[in-house]
N, C-alpha and C positions, 0 to 999 in steps of 0.2 A: 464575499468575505464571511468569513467561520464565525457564526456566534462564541461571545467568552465564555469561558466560565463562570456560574456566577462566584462569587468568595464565598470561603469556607473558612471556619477557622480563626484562631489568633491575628487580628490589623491592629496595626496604629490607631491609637485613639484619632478623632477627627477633629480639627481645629476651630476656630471661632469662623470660619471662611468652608469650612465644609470637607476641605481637603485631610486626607493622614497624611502629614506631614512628617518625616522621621525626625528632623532638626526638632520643628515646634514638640516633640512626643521627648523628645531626650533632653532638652533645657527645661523644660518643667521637670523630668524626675531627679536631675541634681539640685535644681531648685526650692524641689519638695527637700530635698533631703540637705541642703545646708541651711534651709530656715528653721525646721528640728532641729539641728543642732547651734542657733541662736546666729547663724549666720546671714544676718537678714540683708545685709549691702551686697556679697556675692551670691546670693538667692536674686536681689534685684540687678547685678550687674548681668549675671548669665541670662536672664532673660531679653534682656536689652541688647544683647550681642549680635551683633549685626552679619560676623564672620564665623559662624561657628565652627563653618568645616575646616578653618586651617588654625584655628583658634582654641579646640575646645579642648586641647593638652594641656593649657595653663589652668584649666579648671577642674581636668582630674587631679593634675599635681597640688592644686590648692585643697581639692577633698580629703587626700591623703593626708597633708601636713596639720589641718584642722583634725582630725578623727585620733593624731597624734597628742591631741595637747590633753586628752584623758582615757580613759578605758568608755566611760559611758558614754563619751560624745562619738566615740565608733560605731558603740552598739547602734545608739540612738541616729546615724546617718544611714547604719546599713538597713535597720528596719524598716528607719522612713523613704529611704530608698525602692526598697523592693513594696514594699506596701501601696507607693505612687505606681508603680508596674503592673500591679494587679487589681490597683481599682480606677485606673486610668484606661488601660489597653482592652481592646473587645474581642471578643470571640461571637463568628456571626454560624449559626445553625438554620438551615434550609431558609433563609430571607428574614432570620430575627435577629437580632441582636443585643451579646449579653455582654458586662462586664465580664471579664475574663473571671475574676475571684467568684461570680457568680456561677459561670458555668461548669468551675468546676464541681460545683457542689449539685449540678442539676442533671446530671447526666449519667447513666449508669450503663456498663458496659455487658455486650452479650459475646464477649471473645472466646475460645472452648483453648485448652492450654498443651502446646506440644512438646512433647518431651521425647529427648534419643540419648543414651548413654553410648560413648565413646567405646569402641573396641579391641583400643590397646592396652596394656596391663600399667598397673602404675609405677611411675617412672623412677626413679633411683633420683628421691631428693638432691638436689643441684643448682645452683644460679647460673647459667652461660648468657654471654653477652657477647653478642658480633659486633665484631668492631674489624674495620678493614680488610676484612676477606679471613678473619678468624676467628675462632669460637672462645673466647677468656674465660677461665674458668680459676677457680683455686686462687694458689699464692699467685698467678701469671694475670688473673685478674686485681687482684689487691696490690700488685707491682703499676698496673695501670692507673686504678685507683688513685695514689701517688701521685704518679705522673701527672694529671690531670688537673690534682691538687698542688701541688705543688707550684705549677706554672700559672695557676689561678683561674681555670678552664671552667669550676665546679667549686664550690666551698667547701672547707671541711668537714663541715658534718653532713654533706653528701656521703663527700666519700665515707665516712664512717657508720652513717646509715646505710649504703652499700654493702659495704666490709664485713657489718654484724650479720648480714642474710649469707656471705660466702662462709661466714664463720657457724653460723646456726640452719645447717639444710635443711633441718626439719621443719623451719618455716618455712620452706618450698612445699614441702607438702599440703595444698588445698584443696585437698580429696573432703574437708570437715567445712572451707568455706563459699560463703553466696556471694558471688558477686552482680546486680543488674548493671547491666550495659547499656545505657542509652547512647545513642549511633554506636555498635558494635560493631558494626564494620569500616568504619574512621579508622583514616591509614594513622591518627597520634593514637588511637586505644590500644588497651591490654589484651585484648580479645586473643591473640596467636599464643602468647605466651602464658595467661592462665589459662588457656585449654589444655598445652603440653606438659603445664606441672596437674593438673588432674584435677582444675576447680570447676564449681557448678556453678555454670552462667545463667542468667535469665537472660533474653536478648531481645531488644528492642531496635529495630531499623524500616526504612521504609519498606511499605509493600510492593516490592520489585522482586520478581521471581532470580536474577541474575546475583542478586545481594544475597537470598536466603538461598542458593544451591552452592555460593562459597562458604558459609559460615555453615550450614548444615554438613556438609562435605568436609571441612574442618572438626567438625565436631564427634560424627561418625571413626575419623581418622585418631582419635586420639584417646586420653586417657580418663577423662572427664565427662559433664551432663551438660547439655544446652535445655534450657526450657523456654518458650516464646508465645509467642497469642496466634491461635488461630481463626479463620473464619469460620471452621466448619469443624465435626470430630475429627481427630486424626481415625479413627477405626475407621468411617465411612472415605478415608481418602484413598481409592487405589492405586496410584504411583507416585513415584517422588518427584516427577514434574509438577502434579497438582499441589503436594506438599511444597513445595516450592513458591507456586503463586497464592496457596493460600493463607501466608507467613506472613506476621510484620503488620507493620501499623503505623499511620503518619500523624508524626509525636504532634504537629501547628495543628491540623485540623481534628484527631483526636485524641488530645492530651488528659481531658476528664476520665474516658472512658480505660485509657491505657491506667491511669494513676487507681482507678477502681480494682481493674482489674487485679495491677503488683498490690492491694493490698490483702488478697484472697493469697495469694501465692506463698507457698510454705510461711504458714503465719508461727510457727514455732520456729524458724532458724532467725539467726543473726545476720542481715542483710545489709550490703555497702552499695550505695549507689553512683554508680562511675557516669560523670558527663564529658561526654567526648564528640561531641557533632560540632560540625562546622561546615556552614554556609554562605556562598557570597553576600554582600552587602547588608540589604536591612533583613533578608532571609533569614541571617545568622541571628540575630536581636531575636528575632519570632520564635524560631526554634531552640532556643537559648532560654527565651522564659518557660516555652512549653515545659523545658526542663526543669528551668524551676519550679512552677507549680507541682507537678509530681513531686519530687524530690520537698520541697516543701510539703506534702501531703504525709508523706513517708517519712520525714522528721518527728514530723509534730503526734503521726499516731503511732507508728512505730520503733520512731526511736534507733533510724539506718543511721548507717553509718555514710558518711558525703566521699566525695574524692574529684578530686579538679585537677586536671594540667594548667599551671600559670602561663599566660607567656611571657616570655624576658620584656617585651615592647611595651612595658606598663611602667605606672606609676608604683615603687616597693619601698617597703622599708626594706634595708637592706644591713650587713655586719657591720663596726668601726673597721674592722680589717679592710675589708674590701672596700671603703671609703681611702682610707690611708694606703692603699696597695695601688686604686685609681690616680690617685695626687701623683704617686710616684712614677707611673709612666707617663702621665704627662708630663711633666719637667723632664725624664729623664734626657739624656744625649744619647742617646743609639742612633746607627745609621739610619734606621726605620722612619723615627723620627723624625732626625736632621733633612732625610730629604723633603719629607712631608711640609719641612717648618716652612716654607716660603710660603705654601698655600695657607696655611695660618695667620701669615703676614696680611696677605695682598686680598684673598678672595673676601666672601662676604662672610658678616657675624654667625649666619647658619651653618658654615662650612666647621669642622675641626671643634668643636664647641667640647671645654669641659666637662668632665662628666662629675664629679664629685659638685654638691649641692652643701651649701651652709649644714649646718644642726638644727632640728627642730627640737626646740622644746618644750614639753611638757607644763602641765601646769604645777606637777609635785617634783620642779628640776628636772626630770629625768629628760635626758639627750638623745634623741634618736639621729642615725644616719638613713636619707633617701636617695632613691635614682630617679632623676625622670628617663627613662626608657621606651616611649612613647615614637615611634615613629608618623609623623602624620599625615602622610598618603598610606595608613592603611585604612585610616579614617574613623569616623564617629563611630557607626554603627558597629562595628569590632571592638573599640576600647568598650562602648555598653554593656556588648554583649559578656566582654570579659568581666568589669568591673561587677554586672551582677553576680556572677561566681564568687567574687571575693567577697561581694555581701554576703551572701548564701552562709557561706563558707563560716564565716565568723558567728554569723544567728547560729548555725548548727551549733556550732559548739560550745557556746552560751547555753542550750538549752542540753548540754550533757551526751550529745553525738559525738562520736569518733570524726574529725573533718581533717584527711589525708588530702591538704594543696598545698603543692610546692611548684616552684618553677623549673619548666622543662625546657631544653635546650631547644634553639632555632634549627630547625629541620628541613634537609631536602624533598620535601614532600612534592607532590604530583600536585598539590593543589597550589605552592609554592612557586615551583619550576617553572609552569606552564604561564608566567608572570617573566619576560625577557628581561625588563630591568631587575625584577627582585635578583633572577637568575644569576642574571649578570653579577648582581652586586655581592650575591652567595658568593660568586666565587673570588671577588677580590678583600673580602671582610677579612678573612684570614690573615691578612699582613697587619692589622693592627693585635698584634697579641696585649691577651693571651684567649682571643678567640678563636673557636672551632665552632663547624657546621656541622653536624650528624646528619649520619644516615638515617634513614625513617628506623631500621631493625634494629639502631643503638638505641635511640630516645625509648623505642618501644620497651625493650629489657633495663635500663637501667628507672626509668618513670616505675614500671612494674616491680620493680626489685623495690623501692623506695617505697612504697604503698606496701608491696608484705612487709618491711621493716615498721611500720607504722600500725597494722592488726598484731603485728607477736611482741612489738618492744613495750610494756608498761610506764616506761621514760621518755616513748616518743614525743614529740609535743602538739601530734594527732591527737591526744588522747586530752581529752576536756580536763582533765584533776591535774595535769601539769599546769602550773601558774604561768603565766606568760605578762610583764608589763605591760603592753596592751595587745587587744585582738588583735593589731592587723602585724606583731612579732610575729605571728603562725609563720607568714610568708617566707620570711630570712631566714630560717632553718628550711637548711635539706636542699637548697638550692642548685639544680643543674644548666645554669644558665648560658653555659657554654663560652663564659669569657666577658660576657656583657657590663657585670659590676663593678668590672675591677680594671675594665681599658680605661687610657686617658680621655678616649673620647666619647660622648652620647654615641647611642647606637643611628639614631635622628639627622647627626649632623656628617656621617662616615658614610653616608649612601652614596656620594653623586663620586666621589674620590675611591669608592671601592669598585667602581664602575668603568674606572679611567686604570685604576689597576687593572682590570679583568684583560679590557683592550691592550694592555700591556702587555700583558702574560702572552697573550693571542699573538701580537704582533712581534713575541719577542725570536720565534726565529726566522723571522724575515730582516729584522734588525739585524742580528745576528751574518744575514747573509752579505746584508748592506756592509757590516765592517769591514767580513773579510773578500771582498770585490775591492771596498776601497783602500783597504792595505794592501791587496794585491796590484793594485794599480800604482800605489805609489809606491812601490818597492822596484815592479818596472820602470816607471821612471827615472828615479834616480840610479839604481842602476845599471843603465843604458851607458 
């Protein structure tokens, strides 16, 4: 038997019994953070939860509606949130072990920095967006735009934060900005589409020779800079296989050293740091904070700018439209519907479940609309991993950062697909409109399109000096959720029925064959 390896890196704190525990490590950090914000009964109920794993939707839906009733009880959740993340979780170095908020301040990096400038000319400022085997471009994109709004697929001020980049090209041109990429090569990041409008990436991904010979090889190809950490000089490396395996860096085990290094790296430009990694289970949690500590480092000394993909399957505040737009497909009588409605009758409460949620309000009146969005078989450690992004996200921009998060549409991704029920159920989601699944190369161009609209619009609501009612508003603008807000039904209770759709679709021309066998049969008979 192979000895293990020993651990490296960002773990789970360990619990009173010795074990890292993901449950015990995740009810304490909402629990840290709803007793900051004076909620000391769901601080003691979450602890005491005996079901967390099929359970713990009702307690991000309850974080959310609490962090609504003021501006400072958001603030005051997300800090004490992420603050339980980093002086809870450990990072272990050759057999020690440190608090994570410790190690990042202990460790200093010896990375030497490579840089390749692209060798195509720059490109003819332009937004293009594939979308089903065609490139949209111009009015023929801004007609889609519409389309999409209109049917309720996208909110409107997607589409109009869209619109304004087809309409202003010269925010395509990012030949003047920096973006760092942590997981740059994450089939949701930006990575393909700012390198062909001509922006300089810094690029963070693991040390795999296979990762850094496509993003290198993209980079060389195009119009734009890649710069990244290397082991060794680039002068001393003599080919580009070597450059290849000497590239990159693993953000869990070393995220101090990486976070040292981006803050040596062009210390005069104006830097946006994009978090785009995504890993199974509690993987994702680990490399998720690595993110945040970086990115927290680069806040607070620098002064980056953030940027996050939402995903739809959360806890959001969300528009009154798209609350009152929800109401109304559930009630309506469409055939869609109508067939649906027996299963609404007979099956069980989780089946068909409304999606439009009471008003929360405020403690100064004001009214908010939410979703619960939360699927829960994708489970704890994914809603963590996201919710810490929305903390992030809001600290940023509290403290005067640019924080570009909005929700990005449910995606055919490889890391999706390769999940037979999700698959499945991708493909029967579509019959409850006004949902649509993208392909990976739309979310990619229109996510990206939404994020330049957010560095060149000064009214974006990216932009810290825009007033927002409370921090966690950032979210409900700019929204591409692909139809999720505004169905009649949670995206939650539509999985096991978009499933039995798919087998429909599948089965349907053998149905089909069934009929005409048995009208051909009884056509002979009778007339015989």
């Amino acid at each position: 038997m192979a000895a293990q390896r020993p651990v490296e890196g960002i773990v789970f704190p360990a619990n009173d019994k010795g074990e890292r525990s993901t449950t015990d490590a995740a009810k304490k950090i909402f629990a840290d953070s709803f007793a900051a914000m004076g909620c000391e009964q769901l601080a003691k109920d979450i602890l005491a939860e005996k079901n967390w794993r099929y359970r713990y939707n009702k307690y991000i839906l309850a974080h959310v509606q609490e962090s609504l009733k003021s501006p400072e009880l958001a603030l005051t959740g997300a800090k004490a949130g992420l603050d339980s993340l980093h002086n809870t979780f450990e990072f272990i170095r050759d057999g020690k072990t440190y608090k994570l908020a410790e190690a990042m301040k202990a460790f200093k990096h010896n990375y030497h920095t490579g840089f390749i400038k692209g060798t195509k000319p720059k490109p003819t400022p332009e937004l293009v967006v594939p979308y089903k085997g065609k490139q949209l471009k111009g009015d023929v994109l801004l007609q889609q735009l519409k389309k999409w709004s209109d049917k309720g697929t996208i909110e409107p001020s997607a589409a109009e934060a869209i619109g304004q980049v087809v309409k202003n090209p010269k925010w395509t041109d990012l030949s003047d900005k920096y973006f760092v990429l942590l997981g740059a090569g994450s089939a949701m990041g930006p990575f393909l589409v700012l390198m062909a409008l001509g922006a300089n990436i810094i690029a963070l991904d693991l040390d795999r020779a296979p990762i850094w010979k496509r993003l290198l090889t993209v980079a060389e190809q195009s119009p734009g800079t890649i710069t990244f950490p290397l082991k060794k000089p680039q002068k001393d490396i003599t080919s580009q296989d070597e450059l290849y395996e000497q590239a990159g860096s693993n953000l869990i085990t070393h995220a101090p050293e990486i976070n040292d290094w981006l803050q040596t790296v062009y210390p005069d430009k104006q830097l946006t740091l994009g978090c785009y990694v995504y890993l199974d289970g509690e993987a994702h949690v680990k490399v998720a904070l690595a993110c945040d500590a970086i990115i927290r480092g680069m806040t607070e000394k620098r002064k980056s700018g953030v940027a996050f993909l939402c995903t739809p399957t959360d806890a959001h505040v969300i528009t009154e439209e798209a609350r009152r737009a929800s109401l109304t497909n559930y009630n309506s009588w469409n055939w869609k519907n109508l067939l649906v409605y027996p299963i609404r009758l007979i099956a069980s409460p989780k089946m068909l479940r409304k999606n439009a949620l009471p008003l929360v309000k405020a403690k100064d009146g004001t009214e908010f609309s939410i979703i619960d969005g939360l699927v829960v078989p994708q489970g704890p450690n994914y809603a963590l991993a996201k919710r810490m992004q929305h903390w992030r996200a809001v600290i940023a921009r509290s403290i005067g950062c640019l924080a570009s998060s909005h929700v990005a549409p449910s995606t055919a991704t490889a890391s999706v697909m390769h999940n037979r029920q999700f698959a499945w159920a991708y493909d029967g989601i579509p019959y409850f409109e006004p949902y649509e699944i993208f392909e990976q190369e739309t979310s990619n161009a229109v996510m990206s399109a939404i994020l330049l609209h957010d560095l060149s619009n000064p009214k974006a609501v990216a932009n810290p000096s825009v007033p927002l009612k409370n921090p966690l508003a950032l979210f409900k603008e700019n929204a591409f959720h692909g139809g999720l807000w505004r169905c009649g039904y949670t995206m939650g209770s539509i999985g096991e029925v978009s499933v039995l759709i798919h087998f429909v679709k599948v089965a349907r021309p053998f149905l089909l064959l069934l009929l005409v066998a048995l009208v051909a049969a009884l056509y002979q008979r009778y007339s015989a």
